[in-house]
TIVO-2410 file (N, C-alpha, C; in nm, 3 decimals):
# residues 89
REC num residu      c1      c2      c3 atome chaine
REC   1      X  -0.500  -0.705  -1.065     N      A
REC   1      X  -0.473  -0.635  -0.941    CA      A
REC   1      X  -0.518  -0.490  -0.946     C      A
REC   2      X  -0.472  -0.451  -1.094     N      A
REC   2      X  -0.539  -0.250  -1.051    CA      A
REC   2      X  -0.693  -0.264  -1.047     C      A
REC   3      X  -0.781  -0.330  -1.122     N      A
REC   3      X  -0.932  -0.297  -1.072    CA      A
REC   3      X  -0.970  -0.294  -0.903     C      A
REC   4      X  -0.908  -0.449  -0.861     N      A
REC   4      X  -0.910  -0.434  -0.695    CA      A
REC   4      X  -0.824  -0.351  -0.630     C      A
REC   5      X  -0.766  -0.246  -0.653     N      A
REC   5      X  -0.670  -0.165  -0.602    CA      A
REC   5      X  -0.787  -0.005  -0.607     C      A
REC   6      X  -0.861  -0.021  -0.756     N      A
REC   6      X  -0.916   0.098  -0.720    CA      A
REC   6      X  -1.017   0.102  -0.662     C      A
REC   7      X  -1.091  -0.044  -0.682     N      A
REC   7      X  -1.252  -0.058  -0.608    CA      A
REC   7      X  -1.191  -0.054  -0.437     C      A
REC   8      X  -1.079  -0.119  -0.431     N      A
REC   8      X  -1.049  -0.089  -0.280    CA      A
REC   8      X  -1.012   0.111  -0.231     C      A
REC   9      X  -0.952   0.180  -0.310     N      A
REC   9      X  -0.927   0.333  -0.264    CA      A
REC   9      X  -1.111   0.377  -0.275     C      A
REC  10      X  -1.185   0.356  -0.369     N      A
REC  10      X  -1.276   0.395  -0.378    CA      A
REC  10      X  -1.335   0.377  -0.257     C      A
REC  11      X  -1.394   0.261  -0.212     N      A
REC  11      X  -1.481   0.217  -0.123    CA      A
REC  11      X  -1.394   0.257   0.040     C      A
REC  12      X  -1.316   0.238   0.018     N      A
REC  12      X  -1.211   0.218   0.150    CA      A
REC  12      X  -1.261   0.429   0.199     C      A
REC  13      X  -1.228   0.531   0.061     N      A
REC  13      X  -1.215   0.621   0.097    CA      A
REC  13      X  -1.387   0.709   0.149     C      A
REC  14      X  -1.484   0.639   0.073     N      A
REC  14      X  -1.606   0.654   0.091    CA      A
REC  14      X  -1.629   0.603   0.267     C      A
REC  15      X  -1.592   0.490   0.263     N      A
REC  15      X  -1.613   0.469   0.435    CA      A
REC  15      X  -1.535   0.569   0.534     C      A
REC  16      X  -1.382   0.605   0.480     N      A
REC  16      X  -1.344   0.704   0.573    CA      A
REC  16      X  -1.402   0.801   0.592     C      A
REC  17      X  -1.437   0.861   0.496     N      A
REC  17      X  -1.544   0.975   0.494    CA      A
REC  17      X  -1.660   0.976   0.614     C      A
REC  18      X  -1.729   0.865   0.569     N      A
REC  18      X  -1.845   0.815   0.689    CA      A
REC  18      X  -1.811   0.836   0.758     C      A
REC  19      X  -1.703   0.760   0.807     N      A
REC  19      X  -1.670   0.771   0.943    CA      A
REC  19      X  -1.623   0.886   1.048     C      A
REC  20      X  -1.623   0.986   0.928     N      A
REC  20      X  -1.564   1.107   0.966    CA      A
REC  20      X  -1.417   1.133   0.982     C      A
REC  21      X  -1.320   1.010   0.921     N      A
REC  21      X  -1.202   0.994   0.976    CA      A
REC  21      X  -1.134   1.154   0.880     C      A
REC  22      X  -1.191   1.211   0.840     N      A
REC  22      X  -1.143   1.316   0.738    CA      A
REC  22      X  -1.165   1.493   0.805     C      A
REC  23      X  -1.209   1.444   0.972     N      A
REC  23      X  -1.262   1.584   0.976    CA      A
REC  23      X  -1.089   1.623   1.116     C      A
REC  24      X  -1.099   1.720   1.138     N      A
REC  24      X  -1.010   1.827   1.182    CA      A
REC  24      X  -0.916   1.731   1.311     C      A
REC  25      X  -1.015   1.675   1.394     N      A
REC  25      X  -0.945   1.596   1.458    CA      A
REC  25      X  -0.930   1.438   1.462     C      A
REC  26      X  -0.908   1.415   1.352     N      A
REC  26      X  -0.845   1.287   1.360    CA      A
REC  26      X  -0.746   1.229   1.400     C      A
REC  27      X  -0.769   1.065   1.392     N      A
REC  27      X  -0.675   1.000   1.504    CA      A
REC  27      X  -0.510   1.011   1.431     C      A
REC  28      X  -0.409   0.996   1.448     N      A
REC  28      X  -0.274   1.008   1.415    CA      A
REC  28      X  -0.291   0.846   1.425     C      A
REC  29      X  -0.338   0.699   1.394     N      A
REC  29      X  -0.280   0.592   1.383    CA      A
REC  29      X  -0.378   0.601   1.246     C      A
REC  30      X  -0.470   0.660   1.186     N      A
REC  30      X  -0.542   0.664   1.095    CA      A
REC  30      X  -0.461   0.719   1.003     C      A
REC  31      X  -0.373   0.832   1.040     N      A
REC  31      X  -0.291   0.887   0.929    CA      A
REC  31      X  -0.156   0.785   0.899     C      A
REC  32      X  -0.106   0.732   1.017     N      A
REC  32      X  -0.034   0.667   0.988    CA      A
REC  32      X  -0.069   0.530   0.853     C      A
REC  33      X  -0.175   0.509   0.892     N      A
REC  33      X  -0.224   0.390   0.813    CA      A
REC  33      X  -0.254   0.392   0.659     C      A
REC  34      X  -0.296   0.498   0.691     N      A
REC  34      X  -0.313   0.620   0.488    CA      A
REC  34      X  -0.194   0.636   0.447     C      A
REC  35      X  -0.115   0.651   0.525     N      A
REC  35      X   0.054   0.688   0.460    CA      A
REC  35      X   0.096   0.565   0.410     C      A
REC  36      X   0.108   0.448   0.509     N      A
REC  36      X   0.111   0.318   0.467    CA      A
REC  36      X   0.059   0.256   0.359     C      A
REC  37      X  -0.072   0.297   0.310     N      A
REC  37      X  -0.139   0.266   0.214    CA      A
REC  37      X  -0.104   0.285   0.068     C      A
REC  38      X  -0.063   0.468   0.090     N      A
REC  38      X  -0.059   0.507  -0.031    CA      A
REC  38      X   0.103   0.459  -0.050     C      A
REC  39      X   0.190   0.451   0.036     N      A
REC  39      X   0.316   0.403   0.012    CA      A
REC  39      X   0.292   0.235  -0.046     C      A
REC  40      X   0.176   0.143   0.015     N      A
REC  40      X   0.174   0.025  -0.061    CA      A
REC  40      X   0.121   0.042  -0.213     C      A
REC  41      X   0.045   0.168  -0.227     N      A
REC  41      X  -0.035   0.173  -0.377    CA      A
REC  41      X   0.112   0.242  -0.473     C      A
REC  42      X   0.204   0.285  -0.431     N      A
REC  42      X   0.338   0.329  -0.508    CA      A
REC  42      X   0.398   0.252  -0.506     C      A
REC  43      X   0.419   0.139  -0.449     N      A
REC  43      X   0.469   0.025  -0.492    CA      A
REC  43      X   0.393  -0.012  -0.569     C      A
REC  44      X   0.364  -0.114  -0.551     N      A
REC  44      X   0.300  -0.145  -0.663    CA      A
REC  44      X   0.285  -0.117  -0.819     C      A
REC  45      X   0.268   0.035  -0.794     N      A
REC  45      X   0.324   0.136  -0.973    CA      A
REC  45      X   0.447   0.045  -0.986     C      A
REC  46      X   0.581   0.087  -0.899     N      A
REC  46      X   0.691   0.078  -0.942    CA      A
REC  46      X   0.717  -0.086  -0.935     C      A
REC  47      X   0.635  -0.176  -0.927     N      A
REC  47      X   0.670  -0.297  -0.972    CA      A
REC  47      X   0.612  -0.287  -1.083     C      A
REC  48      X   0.486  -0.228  -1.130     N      A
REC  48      X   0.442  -0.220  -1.264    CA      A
REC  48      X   0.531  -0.243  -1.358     C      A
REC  49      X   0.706  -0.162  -1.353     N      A
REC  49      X   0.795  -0.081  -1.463    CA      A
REC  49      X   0.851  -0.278  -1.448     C      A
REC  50      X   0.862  -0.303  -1.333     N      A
REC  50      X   0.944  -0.438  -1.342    CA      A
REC  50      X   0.861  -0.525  -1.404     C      A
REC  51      X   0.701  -0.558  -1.419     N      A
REC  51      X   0.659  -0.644  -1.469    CA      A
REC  51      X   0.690  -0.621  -1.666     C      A
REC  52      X   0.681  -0.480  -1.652     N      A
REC  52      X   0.707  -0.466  -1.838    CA      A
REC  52      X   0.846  -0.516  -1.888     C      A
REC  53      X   0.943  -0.480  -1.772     N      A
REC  53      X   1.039  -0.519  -1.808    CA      A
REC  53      X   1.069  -0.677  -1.837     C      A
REC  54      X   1.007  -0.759  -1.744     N      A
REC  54      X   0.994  -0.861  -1.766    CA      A
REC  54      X   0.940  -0.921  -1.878     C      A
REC  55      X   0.818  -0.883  -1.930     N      A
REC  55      X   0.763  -0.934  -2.055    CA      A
REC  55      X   0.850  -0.867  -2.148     C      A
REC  56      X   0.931  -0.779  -2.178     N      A
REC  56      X   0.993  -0.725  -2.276    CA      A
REC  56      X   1.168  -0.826  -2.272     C      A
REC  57      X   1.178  -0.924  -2.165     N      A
REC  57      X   1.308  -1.024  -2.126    CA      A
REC  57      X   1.389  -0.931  -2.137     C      A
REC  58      X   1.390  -0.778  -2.082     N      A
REC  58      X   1.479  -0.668  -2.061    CA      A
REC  58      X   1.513  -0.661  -1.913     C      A
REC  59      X   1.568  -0.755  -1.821     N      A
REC  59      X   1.593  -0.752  -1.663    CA      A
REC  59      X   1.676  -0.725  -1.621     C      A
REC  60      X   1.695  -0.612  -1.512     N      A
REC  60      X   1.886  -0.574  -1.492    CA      A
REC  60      X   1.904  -0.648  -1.372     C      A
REC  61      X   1.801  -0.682  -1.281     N      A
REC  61      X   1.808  -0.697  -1.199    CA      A
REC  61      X   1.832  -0.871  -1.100     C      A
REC  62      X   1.889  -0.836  -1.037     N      A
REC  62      X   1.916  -0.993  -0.965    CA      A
REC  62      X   1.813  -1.057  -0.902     C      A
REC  63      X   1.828  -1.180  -0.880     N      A
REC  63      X   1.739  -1.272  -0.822    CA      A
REC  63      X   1.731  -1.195  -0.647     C      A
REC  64      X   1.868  -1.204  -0.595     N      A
REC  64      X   1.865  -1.140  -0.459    CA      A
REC  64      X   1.774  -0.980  -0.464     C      A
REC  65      X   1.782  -0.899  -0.551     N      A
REC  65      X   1.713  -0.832  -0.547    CA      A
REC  65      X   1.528  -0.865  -0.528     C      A
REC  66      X   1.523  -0.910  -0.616     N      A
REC  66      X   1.355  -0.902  -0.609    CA      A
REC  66      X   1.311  -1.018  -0.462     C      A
REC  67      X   1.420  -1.112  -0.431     N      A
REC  67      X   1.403  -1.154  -0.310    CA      A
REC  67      X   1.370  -1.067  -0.173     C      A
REC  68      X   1.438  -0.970  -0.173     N      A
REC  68      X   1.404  -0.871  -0.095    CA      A
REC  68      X   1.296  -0.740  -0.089     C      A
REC  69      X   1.331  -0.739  -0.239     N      A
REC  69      X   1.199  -0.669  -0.257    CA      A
REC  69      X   1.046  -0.693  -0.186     C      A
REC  70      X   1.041  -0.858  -0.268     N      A
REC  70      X   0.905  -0.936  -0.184    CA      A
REC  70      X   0.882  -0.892  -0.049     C      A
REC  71      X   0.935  -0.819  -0.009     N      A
REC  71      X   0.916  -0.832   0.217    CA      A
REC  71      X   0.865  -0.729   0.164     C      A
REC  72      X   0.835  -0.618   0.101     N      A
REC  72      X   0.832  -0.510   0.135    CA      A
REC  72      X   0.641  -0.487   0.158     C      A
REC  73      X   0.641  -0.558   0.019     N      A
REC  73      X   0.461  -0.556   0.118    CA      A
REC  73      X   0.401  -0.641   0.215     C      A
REC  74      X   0.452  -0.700   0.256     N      A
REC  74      X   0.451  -0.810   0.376    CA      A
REC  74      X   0.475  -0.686   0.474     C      A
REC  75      X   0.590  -0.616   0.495     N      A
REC  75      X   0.578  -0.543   0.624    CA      A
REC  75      X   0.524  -0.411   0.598     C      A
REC  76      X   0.451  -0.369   0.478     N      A
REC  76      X   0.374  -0.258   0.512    CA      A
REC  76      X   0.277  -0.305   0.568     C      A
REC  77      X   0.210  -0.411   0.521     N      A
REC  77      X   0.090  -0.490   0.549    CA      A
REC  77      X   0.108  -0.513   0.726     C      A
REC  78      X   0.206  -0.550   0.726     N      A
REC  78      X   0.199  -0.589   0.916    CA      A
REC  78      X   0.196  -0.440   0.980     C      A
REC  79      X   0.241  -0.312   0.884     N      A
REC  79      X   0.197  -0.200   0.945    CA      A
REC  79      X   0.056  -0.166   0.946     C      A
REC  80      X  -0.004  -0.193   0.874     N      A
REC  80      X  -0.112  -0.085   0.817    CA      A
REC  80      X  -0.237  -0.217   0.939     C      A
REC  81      X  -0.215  -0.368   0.916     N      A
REC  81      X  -0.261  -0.424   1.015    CA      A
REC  81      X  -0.227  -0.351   1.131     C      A
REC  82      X  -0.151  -0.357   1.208     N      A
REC  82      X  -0.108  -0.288   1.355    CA      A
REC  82      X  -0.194  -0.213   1.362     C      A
REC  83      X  -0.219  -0.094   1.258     N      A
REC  83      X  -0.248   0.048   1.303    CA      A
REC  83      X  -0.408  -0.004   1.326     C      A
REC  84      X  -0.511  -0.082   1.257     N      A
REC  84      X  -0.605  -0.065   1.239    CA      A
REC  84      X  -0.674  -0.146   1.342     C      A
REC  85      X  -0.594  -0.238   1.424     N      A
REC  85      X  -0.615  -0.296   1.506    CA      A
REC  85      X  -0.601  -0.285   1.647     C      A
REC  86      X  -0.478  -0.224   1.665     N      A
REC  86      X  -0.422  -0.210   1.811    CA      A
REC  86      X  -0.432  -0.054   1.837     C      A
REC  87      X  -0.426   0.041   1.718     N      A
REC  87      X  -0.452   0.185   1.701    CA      A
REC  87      X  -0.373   0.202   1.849     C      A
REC  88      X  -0.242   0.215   1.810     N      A
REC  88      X  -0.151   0.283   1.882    CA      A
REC  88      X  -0.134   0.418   1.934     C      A
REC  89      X  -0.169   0.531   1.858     N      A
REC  89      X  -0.171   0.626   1.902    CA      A
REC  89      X  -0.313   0.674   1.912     C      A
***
Protein backbone atom coordinates (compact mmCIF):
# COMPACT_ATOMS: atom_id res chain seq x y z
CA UNK A 1 0.00 0.00 0.00
CA UNK A 2 2.79 2.83 0.82
CA UNK A 3 4.46 2.58 -2.76
CA UNK A 4 0.79 3.25 -4.24
CA UNK A 5 0.15 5.88 -1.70
CA UNK A 6 3.27 7.73 -2.79
CA UNK A 7 3.18 7.16 -6.61
CA UNK A 8 -0.45 8.39 -6.01
CA UNK A 9 0.68 12.04 -3.84
CA UNK A 10 3.36 12.24 -6.41
CA UNK A 11 1.47 12.10 -9.62
CA UNK A 12 -1.86 13.29 -8.14
CA UNK A 13 0.28 16.51 -6.91
CA UNK A 14 2.16 17.03 -10.32
CA UNK A 15 -1.33 17.14 -12.08
CA UNK A 16 -2.60 19.68 -9.51
CA UNK A 17 0.04 21.76 -10.30
CA UNK A 18 -0.88 21.54 -14.11
CA UNK A 19 -3.84 22.31 -13.55
CA UNK A 20 -3.07 25.26 -11.77
CA UNK A 21 -5.20 24.10 -8.86
CA UNK A 22 -2.20 25.66 -6.63
CA UNK A 23 -2.44 29.24 -7.81
CA UNK A 24 -4.14 32.20 -5.62
CA UNK A 25 -7.60 31.53 -6.61
CA UNK A 26 -8.56 28.30 -6.20
CA UNK A 27 -11.66 26.42 -5.94
CA UNK A 28 -12.66 25.78 -2.01
CA UNK A 29 -14.14 22.03 -3.06
CA UNK A 30 -10.40 21.40 -4.23
CA UNK A 31 -9.22 22.33 -0.79
CA UNK A 32 -11.74 20.56 0.72
CA UNK A 33 -10.70 17.41 -1.12
CA UNK A 34 -6.75 17.85 -0.17
CA UNK A 35 -7.83 18.06 3.40
CA UNK A 36 -9.70 14.85 2.90
CA UNK A 37 -6.83 13.31 1.40
CA UNK A 38 -4.20 14.13 3.61
CA UNK A 39 -6.61 13.19 6.55
CA UNK A 40 -7.01 9.65 4.52
CA UNK A 41 -2.96 9.50 4.14
CA UNK A 42 -2.88 9.96 8.36
CA UNK A 43 -4.87 7.32 8.66
CA UNK A 44 -3.49 5.11 7.28
CA UNK A 45 0.06 5.99 9.33
CA UNK A 46 -2.02 5.40 12.37
CA UNK A 47 -3.28 2.02 11.28
CA UNK A 48 0.36 1.38 10.46
CA UNK A 49 0.99 1.37 14.69
CA UNK A 50 -2.12 -1.22 14.65
CA UNK A 51 -0.75 -3.44 11.98
CA UNK A 52 2.73 -3.77 14.17
CA UNK A 53 0.83 -4.30 16.91
CA UNK A 54 -0.76 -7.01 15.44
CA UNK A 55 2.24 -8.93 14.17
CA UNK A 56 3.88 -8.37 17.57
CA UNK A 57 0.06 -10.42 19.08
CA UNK A 58 0.30 -7.13 21.34
CA UNK A 59 -3.71 -5.96 20.76
CA UNK A 60 -5.59 -3.76 23.27
CA UNK A 61 -8.10 -3.32 21.23
CA UNK A 62 -11.69 -4.80 20.59
CA UNK A 63 -13.23 -6.38 17.75
CA UNK A 64 -16.11 -3.52 17.98
CA UNK A 65 -13.45 -1.19 17.74
CA UNK A 66 -11.70 -1.87 14.55
CA UNK A 67 -15.35 -2.60 13.27
CA UNK A 68 -15.87 0.91 13.29
CA UNK A 69 -12.84 1.99 12.55
CA UNK A 70 -13.27 0.24 8.94
CA UNK A 71 -16.07 3.12 7.93
CA UNK A 72 -13.69 5.56 8.32
CA UNK A 73 -12.14 5.32 4.92
CA UNK A 74 -15.22 4.41 3.26
CA UNK A 75 -16.61 7.87 4.24
CA UNK A 76 -13.64 9.91 3.57
CA UNK A 77 -13.68 8.27 0.26
CA UNK A 78 -17.49 9.17 -0.30
CA UNK A 79 -16.07 12.68 0.62
CA UNK A 80 -13.23 13.25 -1.40
CA UNK A 81 -15.58 11.39 -4.34
CA UNK A 82 -18.37 14.16 -3.78
CA UNK A 83 -15.93 16.90 -3.95
CA UNK A 84 -14.36 15.84 -7.24
CA UNK A 85 -17.41 15.17 -8.88
CA UNK A 86 -20.31 17.30 -7.97
CA UNK A 87 -17.64 20.19 -6.80
CA UNK A 88 -19.97 21.74 -4.46
CA UNK A 89 -18.59 24.83 -3.80
Amino acid sequence: MNPAMILTWITGLILAYLLGQFSSDVAIWFLVKFVLVILLTVFHMYLGRYLKAFEADNNEKTQNFFRVVNEVPTLLLIGIVIMVVVQPF
